[in-house]
N, C-alpha and C positions, 0 to 999 in steps of 0.2 A: 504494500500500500504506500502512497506515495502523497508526504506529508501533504496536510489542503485539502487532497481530493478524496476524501472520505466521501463516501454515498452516505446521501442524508437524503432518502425523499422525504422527510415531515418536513423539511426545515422552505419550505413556500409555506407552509400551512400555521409558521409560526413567525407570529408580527416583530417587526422591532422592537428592542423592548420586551419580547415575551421571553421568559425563563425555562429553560430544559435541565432535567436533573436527571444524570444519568448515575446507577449506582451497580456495583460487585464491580471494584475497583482493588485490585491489593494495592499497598505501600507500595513504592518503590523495591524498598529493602526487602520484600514478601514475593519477589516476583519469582515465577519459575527461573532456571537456568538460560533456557528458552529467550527470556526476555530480558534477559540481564541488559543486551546492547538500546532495550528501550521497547514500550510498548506501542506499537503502530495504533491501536485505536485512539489511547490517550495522545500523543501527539500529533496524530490526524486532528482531532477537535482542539488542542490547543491550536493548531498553525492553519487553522480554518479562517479565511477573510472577513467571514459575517458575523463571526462568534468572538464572544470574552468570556474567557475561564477562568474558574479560580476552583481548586480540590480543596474538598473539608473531609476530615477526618471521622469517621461515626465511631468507630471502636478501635480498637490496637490494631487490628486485621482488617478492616474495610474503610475504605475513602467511595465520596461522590465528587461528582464534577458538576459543579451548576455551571451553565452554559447561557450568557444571555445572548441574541441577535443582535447584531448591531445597525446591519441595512438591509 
């Protein structure tokens, strides 16, 4: 996957300004082997043109990404 161009078909469907929370996120430090060099979903939606992210933490083991639109 190739940072940016994540398929998102909801994201017509959600206005600027509107908020997306996506969630079963591990830490960074939680991730498989696999993913050590980085997780293609989570940096797909961070290095997405129309979205601002910011991850929160719910428990020691799971983060969410709220995602808002920007245009």
């Amino acid at each position: 996957m190739v940072p940016g161009k994540l398929r998102i078909p909801w994201l017509a469907t959600l206005r600027p300004g509107g908020l997306l929370v996506l969630d079963n996120f591990s830490p960074p430090g939680r991730l498989p082997t696999a993913l050590h060099a980085g997780d293609p979903e989570r940096e797909a939606l961070w290095a997405h043109p129309e979205l601002i992210c910011t991850e929160v933490a719910v428990s020691a083991g799971e983060r969410v990404i709220l995602a808002a639109r920007t245009g």
